[in-house]
PyMOL Python script that loads the backbone (N, CA, C, O; Angstrom):
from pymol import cmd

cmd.read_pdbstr("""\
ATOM      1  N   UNK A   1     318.766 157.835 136.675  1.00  0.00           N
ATOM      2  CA  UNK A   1     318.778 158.673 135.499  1.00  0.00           C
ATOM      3  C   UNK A   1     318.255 157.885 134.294  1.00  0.00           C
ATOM      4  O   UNK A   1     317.486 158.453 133.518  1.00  0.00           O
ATOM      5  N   UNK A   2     318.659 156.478 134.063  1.00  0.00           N
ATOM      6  CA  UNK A   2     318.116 156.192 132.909  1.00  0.00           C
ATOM      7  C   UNK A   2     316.577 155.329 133.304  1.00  0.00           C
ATOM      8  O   UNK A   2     316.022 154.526 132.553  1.00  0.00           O
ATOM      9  N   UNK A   3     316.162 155.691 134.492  1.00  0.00           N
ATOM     10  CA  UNK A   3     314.786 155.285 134.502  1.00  0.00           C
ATOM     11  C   UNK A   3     313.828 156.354 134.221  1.00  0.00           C
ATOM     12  O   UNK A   3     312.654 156.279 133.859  1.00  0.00           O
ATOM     13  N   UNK A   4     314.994 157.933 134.598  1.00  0.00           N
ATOM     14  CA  UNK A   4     313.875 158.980 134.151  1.00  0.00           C
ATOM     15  C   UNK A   4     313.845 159.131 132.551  1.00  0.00           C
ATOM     16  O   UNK A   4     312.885 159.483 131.866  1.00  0.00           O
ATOM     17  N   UNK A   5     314.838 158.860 132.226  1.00  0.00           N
ATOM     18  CA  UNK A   5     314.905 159.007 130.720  1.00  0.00           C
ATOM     19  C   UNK A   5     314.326 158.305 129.773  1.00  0.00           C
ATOM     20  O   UNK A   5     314.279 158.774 128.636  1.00  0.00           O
ATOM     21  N   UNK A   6     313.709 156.901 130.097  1.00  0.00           N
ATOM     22  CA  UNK A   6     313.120 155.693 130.277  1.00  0.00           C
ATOM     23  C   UNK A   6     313.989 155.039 128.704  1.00  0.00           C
ATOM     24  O   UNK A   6     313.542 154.866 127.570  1.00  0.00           O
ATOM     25  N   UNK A   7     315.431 154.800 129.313  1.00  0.00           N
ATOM     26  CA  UNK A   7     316.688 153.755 128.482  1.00  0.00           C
ATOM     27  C   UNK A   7     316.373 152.779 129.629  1.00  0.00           C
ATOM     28  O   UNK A   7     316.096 153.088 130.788  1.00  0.00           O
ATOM     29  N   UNK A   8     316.486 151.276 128.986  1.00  0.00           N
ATOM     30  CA  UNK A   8     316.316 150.443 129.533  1.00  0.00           C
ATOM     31  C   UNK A   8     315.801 150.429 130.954  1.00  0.00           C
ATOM     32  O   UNK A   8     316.310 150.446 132.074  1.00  0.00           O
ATOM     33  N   UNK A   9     314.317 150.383 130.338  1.00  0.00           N
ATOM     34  CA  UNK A   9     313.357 150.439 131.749  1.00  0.00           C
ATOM     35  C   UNK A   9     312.980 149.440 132.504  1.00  0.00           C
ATOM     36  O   UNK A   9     312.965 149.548 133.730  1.00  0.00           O
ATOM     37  N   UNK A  10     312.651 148.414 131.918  1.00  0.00           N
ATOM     38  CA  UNK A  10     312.228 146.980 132.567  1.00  0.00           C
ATOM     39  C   UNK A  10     313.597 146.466 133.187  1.00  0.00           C
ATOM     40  O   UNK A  10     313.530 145.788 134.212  1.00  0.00           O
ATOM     41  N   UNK A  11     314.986 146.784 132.556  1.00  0.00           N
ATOM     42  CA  UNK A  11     316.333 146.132 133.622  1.00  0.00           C
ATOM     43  C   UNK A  11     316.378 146.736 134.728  1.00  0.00           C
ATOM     44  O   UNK A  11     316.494 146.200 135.830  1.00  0.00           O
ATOM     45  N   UNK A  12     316.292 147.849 134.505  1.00  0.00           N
ATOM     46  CA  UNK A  12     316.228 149.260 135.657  1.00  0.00           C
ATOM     47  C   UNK A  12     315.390 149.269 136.500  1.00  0.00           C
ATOM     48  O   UNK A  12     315.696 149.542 137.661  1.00  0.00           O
ATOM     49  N   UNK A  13     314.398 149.039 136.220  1.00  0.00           N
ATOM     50  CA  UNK A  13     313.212 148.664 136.922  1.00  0.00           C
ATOM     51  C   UNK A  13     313.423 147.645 137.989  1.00  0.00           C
ATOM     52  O   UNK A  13     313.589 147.827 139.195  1.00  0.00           O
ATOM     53  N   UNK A  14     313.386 146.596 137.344  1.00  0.00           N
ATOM     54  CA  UNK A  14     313.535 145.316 138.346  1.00  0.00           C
ATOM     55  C   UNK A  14     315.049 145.403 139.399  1.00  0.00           C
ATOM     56  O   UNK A  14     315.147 144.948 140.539  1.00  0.00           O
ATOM     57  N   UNK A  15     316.132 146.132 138.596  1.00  0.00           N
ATOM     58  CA  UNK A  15     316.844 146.271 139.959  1.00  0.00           C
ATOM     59  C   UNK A  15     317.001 147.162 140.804  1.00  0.00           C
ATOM     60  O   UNK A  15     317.736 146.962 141.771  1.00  0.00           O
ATOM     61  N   UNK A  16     316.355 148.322 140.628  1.00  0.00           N
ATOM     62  CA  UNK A  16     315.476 149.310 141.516  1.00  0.00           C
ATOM     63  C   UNK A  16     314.758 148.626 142.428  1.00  0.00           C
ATOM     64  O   UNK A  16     314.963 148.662 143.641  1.00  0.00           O
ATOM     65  N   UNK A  17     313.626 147.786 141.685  1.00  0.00           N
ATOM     66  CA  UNK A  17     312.947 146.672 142.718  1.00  0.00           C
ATOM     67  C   UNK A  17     313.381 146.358 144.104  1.00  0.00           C
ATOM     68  O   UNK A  17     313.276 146.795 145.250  1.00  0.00           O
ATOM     69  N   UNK A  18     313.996 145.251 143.342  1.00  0.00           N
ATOM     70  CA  UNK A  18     315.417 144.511 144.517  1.00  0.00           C
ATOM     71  C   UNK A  18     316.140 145.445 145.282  1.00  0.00           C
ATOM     72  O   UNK A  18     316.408 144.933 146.368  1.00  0.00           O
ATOM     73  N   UNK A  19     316.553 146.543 145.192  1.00  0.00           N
ATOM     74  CA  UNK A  19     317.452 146.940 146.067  1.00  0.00           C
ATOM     75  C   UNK A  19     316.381 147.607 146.945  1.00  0.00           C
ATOM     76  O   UNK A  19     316.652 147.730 148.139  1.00  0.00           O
ATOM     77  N   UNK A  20     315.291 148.017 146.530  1.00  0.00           N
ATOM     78  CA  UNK A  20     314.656 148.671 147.503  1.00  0.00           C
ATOM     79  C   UNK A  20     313.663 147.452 148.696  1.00  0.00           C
ATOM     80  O   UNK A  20     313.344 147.666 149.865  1.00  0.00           O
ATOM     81  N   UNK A  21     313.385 146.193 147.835  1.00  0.00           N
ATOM     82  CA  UNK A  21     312.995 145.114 148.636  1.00  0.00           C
ATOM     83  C   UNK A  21     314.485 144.994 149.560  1.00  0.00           C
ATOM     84  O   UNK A  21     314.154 144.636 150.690  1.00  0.00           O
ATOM     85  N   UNK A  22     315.415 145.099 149.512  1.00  0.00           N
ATOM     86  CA  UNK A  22     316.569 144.550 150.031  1.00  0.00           C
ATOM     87  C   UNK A  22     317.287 145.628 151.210  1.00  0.00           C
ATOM     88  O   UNK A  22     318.156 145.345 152.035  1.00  0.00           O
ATOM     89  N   UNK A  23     316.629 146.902 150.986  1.00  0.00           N
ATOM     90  CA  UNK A  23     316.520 147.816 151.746  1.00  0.00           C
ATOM     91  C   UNK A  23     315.668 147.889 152.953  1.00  0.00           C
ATOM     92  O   UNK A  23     315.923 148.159 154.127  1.00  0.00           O
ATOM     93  N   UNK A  24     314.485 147.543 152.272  1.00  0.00           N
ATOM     94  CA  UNK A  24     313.432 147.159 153.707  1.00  0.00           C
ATOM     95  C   UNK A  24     313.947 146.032 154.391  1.00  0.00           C
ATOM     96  O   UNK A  24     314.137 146.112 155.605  1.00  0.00           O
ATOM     97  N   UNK A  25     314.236 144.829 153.670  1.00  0.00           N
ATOM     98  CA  UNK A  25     314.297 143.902 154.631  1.00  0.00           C
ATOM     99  C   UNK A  25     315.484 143.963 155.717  1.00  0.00           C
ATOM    100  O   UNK A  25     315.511 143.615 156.897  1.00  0.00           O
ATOM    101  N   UNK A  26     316.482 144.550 154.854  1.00  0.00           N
ATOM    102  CA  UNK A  26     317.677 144.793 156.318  1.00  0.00           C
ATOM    103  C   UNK A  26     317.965 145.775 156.897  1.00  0.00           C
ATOM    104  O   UNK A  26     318.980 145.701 157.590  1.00  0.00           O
ATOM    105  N   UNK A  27     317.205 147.106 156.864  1.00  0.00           N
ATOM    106  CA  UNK A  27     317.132 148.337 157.293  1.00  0.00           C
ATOM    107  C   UNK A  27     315.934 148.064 158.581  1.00  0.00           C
ATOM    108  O   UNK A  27     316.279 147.916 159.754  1.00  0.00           O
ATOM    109  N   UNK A  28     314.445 148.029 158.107  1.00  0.00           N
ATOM    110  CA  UNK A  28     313.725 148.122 158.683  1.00  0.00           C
ATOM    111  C   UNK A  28     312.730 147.214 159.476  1.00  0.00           C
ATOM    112  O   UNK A  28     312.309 147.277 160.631  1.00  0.00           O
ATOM    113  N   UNK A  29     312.485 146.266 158.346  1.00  0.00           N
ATOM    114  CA  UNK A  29     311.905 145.028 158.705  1.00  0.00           C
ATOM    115  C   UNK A  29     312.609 144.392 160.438  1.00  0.00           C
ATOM    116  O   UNK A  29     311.870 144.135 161.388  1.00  0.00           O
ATOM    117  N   UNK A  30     313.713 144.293 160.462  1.00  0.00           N
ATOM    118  CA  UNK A  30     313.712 144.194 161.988  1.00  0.00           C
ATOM    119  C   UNK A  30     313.421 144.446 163.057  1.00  0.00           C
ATOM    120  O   UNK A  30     313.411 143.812 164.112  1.00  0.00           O
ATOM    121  N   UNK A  31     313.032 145.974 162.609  1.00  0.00           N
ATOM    122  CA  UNK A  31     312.226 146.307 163.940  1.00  0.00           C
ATOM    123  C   UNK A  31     310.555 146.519 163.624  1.00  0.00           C
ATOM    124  O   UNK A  31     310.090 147.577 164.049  1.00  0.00           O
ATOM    125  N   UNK A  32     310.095 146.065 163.274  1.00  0.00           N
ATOM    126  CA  UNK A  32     308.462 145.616 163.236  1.00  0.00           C
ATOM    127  C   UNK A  32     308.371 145.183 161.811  1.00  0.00           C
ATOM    128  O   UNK A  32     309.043 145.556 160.850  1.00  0.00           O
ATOM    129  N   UNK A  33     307.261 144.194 161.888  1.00  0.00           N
ATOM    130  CA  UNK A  33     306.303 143.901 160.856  1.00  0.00           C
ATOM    131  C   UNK A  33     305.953 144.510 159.883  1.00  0.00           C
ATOM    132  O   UNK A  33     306.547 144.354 158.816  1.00  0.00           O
ATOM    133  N   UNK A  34     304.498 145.682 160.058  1.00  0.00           N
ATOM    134  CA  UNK A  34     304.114 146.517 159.638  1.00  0.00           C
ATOM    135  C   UNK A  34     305.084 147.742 159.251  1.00  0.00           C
ATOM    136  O   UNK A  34     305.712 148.279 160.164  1.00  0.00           O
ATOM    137  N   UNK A  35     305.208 148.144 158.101  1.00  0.00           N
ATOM    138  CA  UNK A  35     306.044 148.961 157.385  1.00  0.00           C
ATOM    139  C   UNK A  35     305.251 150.582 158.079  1.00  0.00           C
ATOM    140  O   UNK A  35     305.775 151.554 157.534  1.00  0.00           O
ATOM    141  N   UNK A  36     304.407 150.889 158.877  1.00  0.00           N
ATOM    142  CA  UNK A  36     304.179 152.115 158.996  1.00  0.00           C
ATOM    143  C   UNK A  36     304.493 152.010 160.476  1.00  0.00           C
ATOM    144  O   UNK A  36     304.564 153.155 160.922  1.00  0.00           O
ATOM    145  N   UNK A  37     304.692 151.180 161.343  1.00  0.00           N
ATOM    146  CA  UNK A  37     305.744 151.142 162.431  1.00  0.00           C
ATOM    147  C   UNK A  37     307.003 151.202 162.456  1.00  0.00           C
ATOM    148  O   UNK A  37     307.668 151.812 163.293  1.00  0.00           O
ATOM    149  N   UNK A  38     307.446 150.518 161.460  1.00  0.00           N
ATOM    150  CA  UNK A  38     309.226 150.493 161.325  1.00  0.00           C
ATOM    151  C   UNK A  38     309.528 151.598 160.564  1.00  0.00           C
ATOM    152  O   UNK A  38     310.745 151.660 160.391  1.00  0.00           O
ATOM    153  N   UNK A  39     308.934 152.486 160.044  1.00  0.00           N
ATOM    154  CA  UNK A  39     309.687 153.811 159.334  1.00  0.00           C
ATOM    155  C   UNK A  39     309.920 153.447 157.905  1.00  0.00           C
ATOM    156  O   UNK A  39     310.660 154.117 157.184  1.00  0.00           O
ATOM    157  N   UNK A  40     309.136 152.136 157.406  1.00  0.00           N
ATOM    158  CA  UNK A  40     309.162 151.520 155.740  1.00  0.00           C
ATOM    159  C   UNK A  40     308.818 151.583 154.811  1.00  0.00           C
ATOM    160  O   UNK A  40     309.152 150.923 153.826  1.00  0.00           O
ATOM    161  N   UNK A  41     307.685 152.807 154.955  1.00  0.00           N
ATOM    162  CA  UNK A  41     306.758 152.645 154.178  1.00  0.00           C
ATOM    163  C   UNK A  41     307.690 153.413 152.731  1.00  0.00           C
ATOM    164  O   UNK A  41     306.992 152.987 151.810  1.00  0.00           O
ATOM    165  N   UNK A  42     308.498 154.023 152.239  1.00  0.00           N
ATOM    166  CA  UNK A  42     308.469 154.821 151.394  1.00  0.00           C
ATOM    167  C   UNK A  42     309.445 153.703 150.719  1.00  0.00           C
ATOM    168  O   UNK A  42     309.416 153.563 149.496  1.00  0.00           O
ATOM    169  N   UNK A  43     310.210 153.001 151.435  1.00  0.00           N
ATOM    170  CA  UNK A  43     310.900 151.799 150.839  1.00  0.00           C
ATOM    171  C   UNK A  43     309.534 150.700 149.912  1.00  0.00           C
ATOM    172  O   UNK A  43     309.407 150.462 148.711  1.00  0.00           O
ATOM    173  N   UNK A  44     308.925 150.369 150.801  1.00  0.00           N
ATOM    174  CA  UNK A  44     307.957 149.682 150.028  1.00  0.00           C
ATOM    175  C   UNK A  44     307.197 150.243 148.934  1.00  0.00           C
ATOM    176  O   UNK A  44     307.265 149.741 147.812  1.00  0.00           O
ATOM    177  N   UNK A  45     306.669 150.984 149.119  1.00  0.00           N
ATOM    178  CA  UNK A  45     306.076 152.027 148.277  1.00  0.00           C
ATOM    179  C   UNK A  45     307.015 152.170 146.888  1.00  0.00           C
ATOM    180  O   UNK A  45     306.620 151.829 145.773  1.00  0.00           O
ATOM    181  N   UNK A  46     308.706 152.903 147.260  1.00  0.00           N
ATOM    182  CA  UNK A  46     309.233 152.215 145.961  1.00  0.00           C
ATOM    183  C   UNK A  46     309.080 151.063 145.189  1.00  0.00           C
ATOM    184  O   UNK A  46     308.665 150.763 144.069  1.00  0.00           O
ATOM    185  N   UNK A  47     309.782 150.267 146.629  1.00  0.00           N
ATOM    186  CA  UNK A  47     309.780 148.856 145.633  1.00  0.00           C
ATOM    187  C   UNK A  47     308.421 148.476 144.893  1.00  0.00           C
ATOM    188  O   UNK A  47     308.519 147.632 144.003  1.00  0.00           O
ATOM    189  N   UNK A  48     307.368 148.924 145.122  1.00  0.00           N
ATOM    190  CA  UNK A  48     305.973 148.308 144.313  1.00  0.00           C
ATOM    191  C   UNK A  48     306.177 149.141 143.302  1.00  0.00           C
ATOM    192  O   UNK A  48     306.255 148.605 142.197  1.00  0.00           O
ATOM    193  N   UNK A  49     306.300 150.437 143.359  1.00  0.00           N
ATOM    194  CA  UNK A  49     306.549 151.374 141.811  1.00  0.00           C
ATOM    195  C   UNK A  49     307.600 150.949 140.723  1.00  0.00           C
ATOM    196  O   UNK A  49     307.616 151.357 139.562  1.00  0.00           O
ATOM    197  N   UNK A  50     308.330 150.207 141.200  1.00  0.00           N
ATOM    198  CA  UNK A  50     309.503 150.251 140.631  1.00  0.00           C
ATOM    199  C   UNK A  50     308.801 149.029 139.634  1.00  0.00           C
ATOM    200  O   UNK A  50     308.667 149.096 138.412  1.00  0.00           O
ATOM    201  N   UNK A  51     308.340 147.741 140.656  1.00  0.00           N
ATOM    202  CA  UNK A  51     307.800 146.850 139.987  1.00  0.00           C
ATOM    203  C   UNK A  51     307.266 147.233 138.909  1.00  0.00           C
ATOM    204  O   UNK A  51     307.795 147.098 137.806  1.00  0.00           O
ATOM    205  N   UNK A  52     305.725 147.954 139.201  1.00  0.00           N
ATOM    206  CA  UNK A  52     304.848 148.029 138.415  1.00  0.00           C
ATOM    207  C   UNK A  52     305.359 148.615 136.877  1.00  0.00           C
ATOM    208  O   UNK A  52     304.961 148.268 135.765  1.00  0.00           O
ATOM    209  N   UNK A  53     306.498 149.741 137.288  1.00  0.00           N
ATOM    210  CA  UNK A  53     307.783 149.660 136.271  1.00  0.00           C
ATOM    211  C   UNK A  53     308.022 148.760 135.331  1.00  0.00           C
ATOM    212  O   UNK A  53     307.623 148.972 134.186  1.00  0.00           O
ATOM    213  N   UNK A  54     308.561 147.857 135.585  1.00  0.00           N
ATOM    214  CA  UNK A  54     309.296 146.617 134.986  1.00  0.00           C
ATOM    215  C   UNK A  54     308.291 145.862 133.940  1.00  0.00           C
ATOM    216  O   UNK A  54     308.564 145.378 132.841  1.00  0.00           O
ATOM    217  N   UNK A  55     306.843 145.925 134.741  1.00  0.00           N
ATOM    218  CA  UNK A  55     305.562 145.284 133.859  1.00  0.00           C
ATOM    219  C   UNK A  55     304.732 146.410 132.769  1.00  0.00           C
ATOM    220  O   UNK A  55     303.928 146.302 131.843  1.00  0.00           O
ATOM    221  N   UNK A  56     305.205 147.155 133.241  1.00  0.00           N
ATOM    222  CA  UNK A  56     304.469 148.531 132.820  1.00  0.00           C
ATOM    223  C   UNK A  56     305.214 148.263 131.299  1.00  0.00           C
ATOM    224  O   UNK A  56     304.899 148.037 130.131  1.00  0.00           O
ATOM    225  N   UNK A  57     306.062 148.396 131.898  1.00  0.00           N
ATOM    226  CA  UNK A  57     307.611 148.818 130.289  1.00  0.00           C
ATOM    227  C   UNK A  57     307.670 150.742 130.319  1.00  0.00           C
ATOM    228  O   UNK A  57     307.271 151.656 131.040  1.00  0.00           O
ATOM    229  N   UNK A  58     308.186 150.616 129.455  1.00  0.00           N
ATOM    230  CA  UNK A  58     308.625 152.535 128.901  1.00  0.00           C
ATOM    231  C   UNK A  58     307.186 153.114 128.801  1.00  0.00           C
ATOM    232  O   UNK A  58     306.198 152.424 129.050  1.00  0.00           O
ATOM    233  N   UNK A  59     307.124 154.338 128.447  1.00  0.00           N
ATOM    234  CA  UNK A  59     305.744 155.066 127.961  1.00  0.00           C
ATOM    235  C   UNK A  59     306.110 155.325 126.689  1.00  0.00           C
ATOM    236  O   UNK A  59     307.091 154.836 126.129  1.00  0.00           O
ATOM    237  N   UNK A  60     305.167 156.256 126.120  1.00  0.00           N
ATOM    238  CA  UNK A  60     304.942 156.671 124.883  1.00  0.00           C
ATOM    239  C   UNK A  60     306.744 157.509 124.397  1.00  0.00           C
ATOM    240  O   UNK A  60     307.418 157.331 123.382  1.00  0.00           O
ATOM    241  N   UNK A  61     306.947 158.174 125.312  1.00  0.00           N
ATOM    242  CA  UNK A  61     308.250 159.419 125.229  1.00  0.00           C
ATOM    243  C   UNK A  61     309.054 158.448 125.432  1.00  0.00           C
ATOM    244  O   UNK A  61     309.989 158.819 124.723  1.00  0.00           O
ATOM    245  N   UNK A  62     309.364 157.524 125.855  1.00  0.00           N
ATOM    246  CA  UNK A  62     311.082 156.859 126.058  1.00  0.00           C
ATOM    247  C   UNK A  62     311.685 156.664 124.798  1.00  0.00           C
ATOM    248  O   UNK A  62     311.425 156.471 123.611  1.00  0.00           O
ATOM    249  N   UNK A  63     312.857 156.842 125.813  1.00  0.00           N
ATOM    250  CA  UNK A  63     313.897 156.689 124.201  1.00  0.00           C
ATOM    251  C   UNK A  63     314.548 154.694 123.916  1.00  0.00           C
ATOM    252  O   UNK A  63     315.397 154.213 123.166  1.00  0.00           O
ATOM    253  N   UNK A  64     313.580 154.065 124.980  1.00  0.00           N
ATOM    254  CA  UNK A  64     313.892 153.095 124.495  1.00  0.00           C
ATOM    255  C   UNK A  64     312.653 152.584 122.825  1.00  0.00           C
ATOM    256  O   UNK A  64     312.643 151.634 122.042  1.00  0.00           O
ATOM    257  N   UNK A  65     311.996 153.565 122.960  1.00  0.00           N
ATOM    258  CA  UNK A  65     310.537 153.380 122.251  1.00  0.00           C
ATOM    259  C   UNK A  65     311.489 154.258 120.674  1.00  0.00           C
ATOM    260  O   UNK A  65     311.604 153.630 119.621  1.00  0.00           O
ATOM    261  N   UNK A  66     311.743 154.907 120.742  1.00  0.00           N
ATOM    262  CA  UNK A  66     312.719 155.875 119.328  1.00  0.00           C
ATOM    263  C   UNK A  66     313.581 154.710 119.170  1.00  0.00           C
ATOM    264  O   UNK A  66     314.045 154.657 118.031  1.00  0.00           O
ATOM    265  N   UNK A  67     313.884 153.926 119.798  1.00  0.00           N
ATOM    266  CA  UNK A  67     315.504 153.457 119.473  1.00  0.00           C
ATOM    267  C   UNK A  67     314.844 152.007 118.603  1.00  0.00           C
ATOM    268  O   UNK A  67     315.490 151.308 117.822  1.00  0.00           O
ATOM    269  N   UNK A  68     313.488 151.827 118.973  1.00  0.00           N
ATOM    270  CA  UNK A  68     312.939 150.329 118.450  1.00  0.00           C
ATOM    271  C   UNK A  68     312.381 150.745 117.191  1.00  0.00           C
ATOM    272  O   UNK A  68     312.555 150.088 116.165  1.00  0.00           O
ATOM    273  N   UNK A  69     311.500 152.156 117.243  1.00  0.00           N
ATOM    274  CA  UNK A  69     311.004 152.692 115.886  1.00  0.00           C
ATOM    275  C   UNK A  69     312.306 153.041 114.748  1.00  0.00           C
ATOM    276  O   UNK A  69     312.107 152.652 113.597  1.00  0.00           O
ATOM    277  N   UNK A  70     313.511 153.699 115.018  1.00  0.00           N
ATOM    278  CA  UNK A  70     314.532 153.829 113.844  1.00  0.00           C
ATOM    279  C   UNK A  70     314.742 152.173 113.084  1.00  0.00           C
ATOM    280  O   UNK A  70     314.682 152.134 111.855  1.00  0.00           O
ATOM    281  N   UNK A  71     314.941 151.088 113.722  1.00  0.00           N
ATOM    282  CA  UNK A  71     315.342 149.826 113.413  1.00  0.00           C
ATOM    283  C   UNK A  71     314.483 149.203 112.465  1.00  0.00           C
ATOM    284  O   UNK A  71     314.714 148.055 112.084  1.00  0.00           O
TER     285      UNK A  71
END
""", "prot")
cmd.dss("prot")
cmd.show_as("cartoon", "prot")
cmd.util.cbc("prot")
cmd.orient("prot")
């Protein structure tokens, strides 16, 4: 919720990251390599969004972006 709302996006982000790296690795990764054999792909696929998240930062509409402009 507060990643859709985009309140603290880059914390949110990065531990979105992690849990979804942490998801593949002990969910799926055991049974194959390749993430489109083991049933991984949508785990990975998060976890890179989530990243790109974290580097990205908020957009134009977040309310972490209102909360820096009032100050």
């Amino acid at each position: 919720m507060l990643l859709a709302l985009g309140l603290f996006t880059r914390p949110v982000a990065f531990l979105l990251c992690g849990e979804m790296a942490v998801a593949y690795f002990m969910a799926h990764f055991p049974r194959d390599f390749f993430p489109a054999n083991n049933g991984g792909d949508a785990a990975i696929l998060f976890c890179f969004v989530f990243l790109y998240l974290f580097f990205a930062g908020p957009g134009a509409f977040a309310v972490d972006n209102r909360e820096s402009a009032r100050a």
